[in-house]
C-alpha positions as a printed Julia matrix, in Angstrom:
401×3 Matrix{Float64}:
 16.52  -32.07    6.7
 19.31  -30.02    5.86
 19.28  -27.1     2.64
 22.8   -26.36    2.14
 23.67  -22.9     0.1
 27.35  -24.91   -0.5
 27.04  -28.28   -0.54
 30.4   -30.28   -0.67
 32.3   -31.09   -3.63
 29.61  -29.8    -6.46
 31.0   -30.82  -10.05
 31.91  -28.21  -12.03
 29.34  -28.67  -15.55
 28.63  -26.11  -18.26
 26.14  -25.98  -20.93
 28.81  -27.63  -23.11
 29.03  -30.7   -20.26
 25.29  -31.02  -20.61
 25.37  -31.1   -24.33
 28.16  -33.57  -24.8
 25.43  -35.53  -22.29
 22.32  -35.02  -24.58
 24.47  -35.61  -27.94
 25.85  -39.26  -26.23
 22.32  -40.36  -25.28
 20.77  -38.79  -28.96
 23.55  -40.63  -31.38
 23.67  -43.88  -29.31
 26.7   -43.48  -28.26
 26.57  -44.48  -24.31
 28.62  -47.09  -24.17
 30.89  -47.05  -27.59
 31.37  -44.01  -29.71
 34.0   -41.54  -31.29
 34.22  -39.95  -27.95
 35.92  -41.84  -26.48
 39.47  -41.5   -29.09
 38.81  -37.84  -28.8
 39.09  -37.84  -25.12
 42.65  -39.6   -25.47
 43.38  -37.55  -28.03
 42.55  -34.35  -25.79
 44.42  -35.86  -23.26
 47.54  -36.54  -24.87
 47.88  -32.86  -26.2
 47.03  -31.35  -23.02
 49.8   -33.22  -20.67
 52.16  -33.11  -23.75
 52.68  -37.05  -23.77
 53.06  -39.58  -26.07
 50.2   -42.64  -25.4
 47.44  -42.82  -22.57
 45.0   -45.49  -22.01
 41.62  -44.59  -21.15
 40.04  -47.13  -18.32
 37.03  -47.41  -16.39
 37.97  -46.0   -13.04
 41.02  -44.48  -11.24
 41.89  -47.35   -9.61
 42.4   -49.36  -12.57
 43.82  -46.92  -14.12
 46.24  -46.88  -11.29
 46.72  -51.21  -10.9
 47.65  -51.11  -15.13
 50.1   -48.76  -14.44
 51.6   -50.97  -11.79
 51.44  -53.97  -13.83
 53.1   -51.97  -16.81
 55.77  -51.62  -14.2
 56.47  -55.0   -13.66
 55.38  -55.53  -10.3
 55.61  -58.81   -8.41
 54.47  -60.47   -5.38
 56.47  -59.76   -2.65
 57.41  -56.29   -4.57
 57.21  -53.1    -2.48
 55.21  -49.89   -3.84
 55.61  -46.76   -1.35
 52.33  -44.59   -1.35
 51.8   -41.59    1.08
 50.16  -42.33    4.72
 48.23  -39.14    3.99
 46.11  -39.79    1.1
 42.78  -41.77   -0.17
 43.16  -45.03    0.97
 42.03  -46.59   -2.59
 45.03  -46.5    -3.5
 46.05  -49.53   -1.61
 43.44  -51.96   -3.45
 45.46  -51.72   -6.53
 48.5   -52.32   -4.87
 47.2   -55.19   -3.38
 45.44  -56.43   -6.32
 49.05  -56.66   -7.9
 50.39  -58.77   -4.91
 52.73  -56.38   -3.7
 53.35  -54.77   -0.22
 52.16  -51.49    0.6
 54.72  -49.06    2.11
 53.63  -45.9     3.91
 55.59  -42.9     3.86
 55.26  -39.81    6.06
 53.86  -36.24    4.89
 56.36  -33.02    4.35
 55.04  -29.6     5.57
 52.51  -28.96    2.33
 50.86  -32.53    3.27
 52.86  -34.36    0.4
 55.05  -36.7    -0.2
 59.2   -35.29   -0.36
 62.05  -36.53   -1.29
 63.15  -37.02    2.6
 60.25  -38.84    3.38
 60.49  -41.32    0.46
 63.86  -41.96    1.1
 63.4   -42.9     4.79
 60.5   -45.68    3.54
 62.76  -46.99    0.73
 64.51  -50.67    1.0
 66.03  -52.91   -1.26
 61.95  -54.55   -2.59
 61.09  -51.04   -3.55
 60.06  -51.22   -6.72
 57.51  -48.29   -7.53
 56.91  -44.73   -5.68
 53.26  -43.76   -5.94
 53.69  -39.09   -5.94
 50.19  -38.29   -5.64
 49.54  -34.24   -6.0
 47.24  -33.64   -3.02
 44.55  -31.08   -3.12
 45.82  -30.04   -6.55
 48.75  -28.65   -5.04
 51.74  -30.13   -7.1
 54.36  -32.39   -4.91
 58.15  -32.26   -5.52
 58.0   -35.08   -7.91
 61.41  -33.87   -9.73
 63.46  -34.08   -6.34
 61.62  -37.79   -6.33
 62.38  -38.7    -9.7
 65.93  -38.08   -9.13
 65.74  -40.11   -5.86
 64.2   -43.05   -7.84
 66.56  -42.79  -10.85
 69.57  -45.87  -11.25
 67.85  -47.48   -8.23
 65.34  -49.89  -10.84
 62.68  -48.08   -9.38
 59.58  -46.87  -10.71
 57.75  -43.23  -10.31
 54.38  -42.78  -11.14
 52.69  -38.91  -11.28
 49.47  -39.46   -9.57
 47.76  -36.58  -10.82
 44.08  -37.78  -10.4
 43.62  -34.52   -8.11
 45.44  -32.45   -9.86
 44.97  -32.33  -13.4
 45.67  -28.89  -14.84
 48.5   -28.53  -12.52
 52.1   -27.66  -13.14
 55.66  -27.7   -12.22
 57.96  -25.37  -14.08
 55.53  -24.84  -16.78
 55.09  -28.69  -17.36
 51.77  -30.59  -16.48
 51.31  -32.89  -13.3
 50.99  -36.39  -14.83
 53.78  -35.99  -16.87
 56.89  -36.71  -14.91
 58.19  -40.37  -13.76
 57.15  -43.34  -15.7
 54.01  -43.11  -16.15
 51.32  -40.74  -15.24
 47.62  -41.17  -13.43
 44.55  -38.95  -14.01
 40.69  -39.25  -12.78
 37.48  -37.41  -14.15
 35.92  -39.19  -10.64
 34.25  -37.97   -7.75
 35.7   -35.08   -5.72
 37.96  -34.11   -8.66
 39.05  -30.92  -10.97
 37.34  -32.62  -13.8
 34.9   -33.83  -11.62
 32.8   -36.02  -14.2
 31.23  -39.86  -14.71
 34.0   -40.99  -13.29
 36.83  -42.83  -15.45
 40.67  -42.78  -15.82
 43.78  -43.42  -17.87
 47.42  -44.02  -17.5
 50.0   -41.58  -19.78
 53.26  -42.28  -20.93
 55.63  -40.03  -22.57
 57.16  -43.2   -24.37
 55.09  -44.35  -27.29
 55.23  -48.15  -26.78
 56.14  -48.53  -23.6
 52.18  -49.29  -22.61
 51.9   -51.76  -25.78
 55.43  -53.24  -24.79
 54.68  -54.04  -20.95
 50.99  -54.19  -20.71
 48.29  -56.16  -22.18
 44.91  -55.93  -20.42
 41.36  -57.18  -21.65
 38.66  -55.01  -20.26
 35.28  -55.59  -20.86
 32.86  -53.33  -22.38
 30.32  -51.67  -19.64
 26.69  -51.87  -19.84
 24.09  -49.07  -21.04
 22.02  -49.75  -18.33
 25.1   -49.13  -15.75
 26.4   -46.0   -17.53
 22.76  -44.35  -17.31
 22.56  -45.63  -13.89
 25.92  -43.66  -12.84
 24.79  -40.72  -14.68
 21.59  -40.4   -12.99
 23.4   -41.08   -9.48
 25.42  -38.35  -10.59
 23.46  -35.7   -11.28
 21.22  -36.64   -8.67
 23.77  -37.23   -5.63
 26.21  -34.49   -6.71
 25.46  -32.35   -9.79
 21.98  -31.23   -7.91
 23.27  -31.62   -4.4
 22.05  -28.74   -3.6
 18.63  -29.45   -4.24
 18.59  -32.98   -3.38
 20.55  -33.66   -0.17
 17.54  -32.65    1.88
 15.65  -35.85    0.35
 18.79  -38.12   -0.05
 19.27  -37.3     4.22
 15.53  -37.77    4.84
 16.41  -41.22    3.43
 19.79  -41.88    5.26
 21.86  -42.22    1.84
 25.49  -42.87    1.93
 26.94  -41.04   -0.96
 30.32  -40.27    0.4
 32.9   -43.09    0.93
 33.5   -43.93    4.98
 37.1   -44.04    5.38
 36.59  -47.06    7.88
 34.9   -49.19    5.17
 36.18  -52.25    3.9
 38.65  -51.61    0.68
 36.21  -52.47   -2.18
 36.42  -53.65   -5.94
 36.41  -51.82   -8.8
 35.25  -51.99  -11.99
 37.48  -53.97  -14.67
 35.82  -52.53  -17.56
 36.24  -49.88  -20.4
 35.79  -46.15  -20.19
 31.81  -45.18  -21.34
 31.73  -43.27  -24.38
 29.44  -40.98  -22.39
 32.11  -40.85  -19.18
 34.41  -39.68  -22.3
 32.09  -37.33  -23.62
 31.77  -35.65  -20.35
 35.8   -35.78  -19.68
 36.07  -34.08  -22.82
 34.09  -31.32  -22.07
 35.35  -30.73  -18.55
 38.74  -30.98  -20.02
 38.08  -28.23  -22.37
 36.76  -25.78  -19.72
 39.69  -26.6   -17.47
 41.71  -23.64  -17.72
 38.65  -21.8   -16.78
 37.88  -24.27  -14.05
 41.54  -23.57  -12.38
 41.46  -20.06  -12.67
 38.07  -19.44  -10.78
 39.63  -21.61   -8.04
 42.93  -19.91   -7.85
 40.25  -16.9    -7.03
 39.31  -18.73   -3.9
 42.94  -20.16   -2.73
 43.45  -16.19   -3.24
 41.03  -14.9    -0.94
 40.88  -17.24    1.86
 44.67  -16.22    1.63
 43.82  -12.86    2.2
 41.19  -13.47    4.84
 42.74  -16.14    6.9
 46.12  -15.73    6.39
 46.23  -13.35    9.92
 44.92  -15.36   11.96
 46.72  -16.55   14.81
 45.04  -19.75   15.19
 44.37  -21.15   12.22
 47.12  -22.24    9.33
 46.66  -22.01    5.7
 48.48  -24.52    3.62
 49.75  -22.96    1.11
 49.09  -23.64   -2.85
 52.25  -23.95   -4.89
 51.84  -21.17   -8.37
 51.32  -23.93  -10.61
 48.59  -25.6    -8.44
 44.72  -26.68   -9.42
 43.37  -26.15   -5.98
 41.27  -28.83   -5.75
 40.38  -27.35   -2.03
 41.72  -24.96    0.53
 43.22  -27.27    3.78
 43.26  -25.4     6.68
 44.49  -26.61   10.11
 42.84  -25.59   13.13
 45.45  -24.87   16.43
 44.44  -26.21   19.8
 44.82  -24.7    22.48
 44.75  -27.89   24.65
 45.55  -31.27   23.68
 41.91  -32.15   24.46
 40.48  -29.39   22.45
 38.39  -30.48   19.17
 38.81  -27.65   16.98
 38.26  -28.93   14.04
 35.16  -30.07   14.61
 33.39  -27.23   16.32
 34.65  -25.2    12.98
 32.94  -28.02   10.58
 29.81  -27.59   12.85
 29.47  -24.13   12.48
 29.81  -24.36    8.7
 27.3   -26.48    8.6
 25.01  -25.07   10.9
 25.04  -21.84    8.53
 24.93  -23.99    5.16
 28.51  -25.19    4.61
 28.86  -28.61    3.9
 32.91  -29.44    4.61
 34.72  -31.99    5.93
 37.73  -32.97    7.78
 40.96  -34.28    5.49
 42.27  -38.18    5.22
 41.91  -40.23    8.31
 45.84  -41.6     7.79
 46.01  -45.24    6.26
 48.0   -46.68    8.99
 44.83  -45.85   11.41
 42.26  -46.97    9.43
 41.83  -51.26   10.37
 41.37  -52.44    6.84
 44.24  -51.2     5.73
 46.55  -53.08    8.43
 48.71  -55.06    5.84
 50.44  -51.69    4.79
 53.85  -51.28    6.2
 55.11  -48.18    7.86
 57.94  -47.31   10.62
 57.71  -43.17   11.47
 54.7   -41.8    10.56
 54.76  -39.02   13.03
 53.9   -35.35   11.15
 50.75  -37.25    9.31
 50.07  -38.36   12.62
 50.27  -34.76   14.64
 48.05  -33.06   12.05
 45.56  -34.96   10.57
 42.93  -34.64   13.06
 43.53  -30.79   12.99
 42.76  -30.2     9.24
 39.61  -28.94    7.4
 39.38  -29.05    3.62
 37.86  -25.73    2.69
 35.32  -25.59   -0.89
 37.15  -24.16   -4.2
 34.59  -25.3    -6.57
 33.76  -22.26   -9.45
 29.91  -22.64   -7.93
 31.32  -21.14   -4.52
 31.1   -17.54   -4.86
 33.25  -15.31   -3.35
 30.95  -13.84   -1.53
 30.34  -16.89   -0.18
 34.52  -17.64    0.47
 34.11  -14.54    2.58
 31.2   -15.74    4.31
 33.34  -19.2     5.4
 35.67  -17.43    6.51
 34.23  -15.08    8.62
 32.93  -18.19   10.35
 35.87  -20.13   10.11
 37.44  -17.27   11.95
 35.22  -16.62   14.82
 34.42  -20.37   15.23
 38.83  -21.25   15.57
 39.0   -17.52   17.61
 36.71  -19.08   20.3
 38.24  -21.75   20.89
C-alpha cells in the first residue's frame, strides 16, 4: 500500500463546496432544483456570453455542440493528436470523420498545424486549451472564417483562462466547459455548451435529455469524494483492492451519459465557480515557482504558461541523453517513491488502437515528445513547500540520467 503526501489531481473544495453539498441533499434537491438555472446563470456572466446549455457530461456537451453545427456523415471535424482521446466519441457519435492535427511548440493546436489538416469536408475545428494554457484560437478563428467552417473553444481545461482580457470558451462558435475529473473546477462532473448568439442553440439544436437518477447522482458523489476528494486517505485501500479510478488511455472509447446536469453536480459547479479566481491564482503560485526552480536546468524543459493561463498542471519534458534512455519514467518513479503521485501526458490518438478510424498525415512533433513529458501537480492543496520538494527531485532524478 501506498500513502501519498500529493496524490494526483485532488479537487479543489471549500467549506462553501461542502455546503452547497449538504444544502442539495437537505432541500431535496439532488436531481432537480434552482441550482441548476443559477449555475447557467453564473456561467453566462462569467465567460460574458449570451446562452449556455448545461448537460450531463463533457462529452455531450461537446457532441450538441457539433450537432448545433450542422454536422453530417461523411463531414470532417479536426481535433488535436495531442489531447484526451474522448473527444473522438462525440465526433463519431455524429457520423463524421475524425481529423488529427499536429501540436505547435506549447503542445497546442496553431494556426499552421490546422491549416496543414484542413480539406474541402472540413467542417468544424475542435481548439482545445491544454493544461489551462490558452491556444491561439484568434489566429484559428481567422483561419476558419469565409471557409463555412466551424470553431469551437474547448475550454473544458481551462476555464478561468484568458486571451487579451477575454475568457477561453468564448471565441469561435460556440464554446465547451467541464466541472469533470482532472479539471480547474474539478467537481461532479457535468458540462455545457456557450454561445455568444442568443438563439443560435434554440435555432440549430433540439435535444431531449433525460432526467438522471438520485440513486446515480449520490452514487457519483460518494465515488467522488471517496476516489478523489479523500485520495489521500483512501488510495492505500482503493490499491489494496486493485481499483481502476483513472481512465487507461488504451481502453475501448466508451458511452456517455445522455442525460441532464444533477442539480447537485450544479450546486457544486456553482461553488467551484465562485472560488475560481482564487483557485487560478494559487496555481499561478506553482507555474511560478517550478519556473524559478526548474527553469536552469539543462535537461529538463518547462513549457511555458501563457499570462492569461489557468494552469491546470505544470508539463515538463524530460531530455534524453540516448534514444534508449527512459527519462521520464525514472523521474515519475522517484516522485512516487517519495509520495508524488504524477503521471506522464496524452499517449497521442493516432497510437492508441481504438482510435484507428481517425485520419492523420504528419504527426511528427506530437510524435517526438510525447513520451518525454511529465505533467507536474498545480492543485491549491500542493503547497509550495511541497512544489519545492518535486522539484528538487525532479531535478536530481533528470540530472542523473
Amino acid at each position: 500500500m501506498i500513502y501519498y503526501r500529493v496524490p494526483r489531481a485532488m479537487p479543489y473544495w471549500n467549506g462553501a463546496t461542502y455546503r452547497a453539498v449538504l444544502h442539495s441533499i437537505a432541500s431535496r434537491g439532488v436531481v432537480d432544483g434552482p441550482a441548476i438555472g443559477a449555475l447557467r446563470s453564473l456561467l453566462i456572466e462569467t465567460l460574458n456570453v449570451k446562452d449556455a446549455m448545461l448537460c450531463g457530461t463533457g462529452r455531450l456537451a461537446l457532441e450538441i455542440a457539433l450537432r448545433a453545427c450542422g454536422i453530417r456523415p461523411g463531414d470532417e471535424v479536426i481535433l488535436p493528436d495531442f489531447c484526451c482521446s474522448a473527444i473522438v466519441s462525440p465526433i463519431l457519435a455524429v457520423g463524421a470523420l475524425p481529423v488529427l492535427a499536429d501540436a505547435g511548440a506549447e503542445l497546442n493546436v496553431t494556426a499552421e498545424t490546422i491549416d496543414a489538416a484542413m480539406t474541402q469536408k472540413t467542417r468544424v475545428i475542435i481548439v482545445p486549451h491544454l493544461f489551462g494554457n490558452p491556444a491561439e484560437i484568434g489566429a484559428i478563428v481567422e483561419l476558419a472564417r469565409g471557409k463555412n467552417v466551424y470553431v469551437i473553444d474547448d475550454a473544458a481545461q481551462a476555464l478561468g483562462a484568458t486571451i487579451d482580457g477575454r475568457r477561453a470558451g468564448s471565441f469561435g462558435d460556440l464554446g465547451i466547459v467541464s466541472f469533470g475529473a482532472e479539471k480547474v473546477c474539478f467537481g461532479l462532473g457535468g458540462g455545457a455548451v456557450v454561445s455568444q448568439s442568443q438563439n443560435f442553440l434554440n435555432e440549430h439544436m433540439r435535444v431531449d435529455l433525460s432526467l438522471p437518477s438520485l440513486s446515480s447522482a449520490l452514487r457519483n458523489l460518494a465515488a467522488t469524494l471517496v476516489r478523489r476528494r479523500w485520495r489521500r486517505w483512501t488510495l492505500p485501500l482503493l490499491e489494496s483492492f486493485s481499483c481502476e479510478d483513472f481512465q487507461d488511455p488504451e481502453a475501448p472509447l466508451g458511452s456517455y451519459r445522455r442525460e441532464r446536469l444533477a442539480s447537485l453536480n450544479a450546486a457544486v459547479a456553482r461553488a467551484l465557480l465562485q472560488s475560481l479566481c482564487e483557485n487560478i491564482a494559487a496555481r499561478h503560485v506553482r507555474v511560478r515557482a517550478y519556473r524559478d526552480l526548474l527553469s536552469s536546468e539543462q535537461s529538463l524543459e518547462l513549457i511555458p504558461h501563457r499570462s492569461g493561463s489557468a494552469c491546470l498542471t505544470q508539463v515538463v519534458r524530460v531530455r534524453k541523453r540516448r534514444r534508449s534512455d527512459d527519462s521520464a519514467v525514472a523521474v515519475i518513479n522517484s516522485l512516487c517513491k517519495a509520495g508524488y503521485e504524477v503521471q506522464g501526458s496524452y499517449v497521442p490518438i493516432h497510437r492508441l488502437s481504438h482510435c484507428s478510424m481517425c485520419a492523420w498525415d504528419n504527426l511528427s512533433y506530437a510524435e517526438r515528445v510525447w513520451s518525454d513529458l511529465i505533467e507536474l501537480p498545480c492543485e491549491p492543496d500542493v503547497t509550495v513547500e511541497q512544489v519545492e520538494q518535486i522539484a528538487t527531485i525532479v531535478k536530481a532524478t533528470a540530472s542523473r540520467k
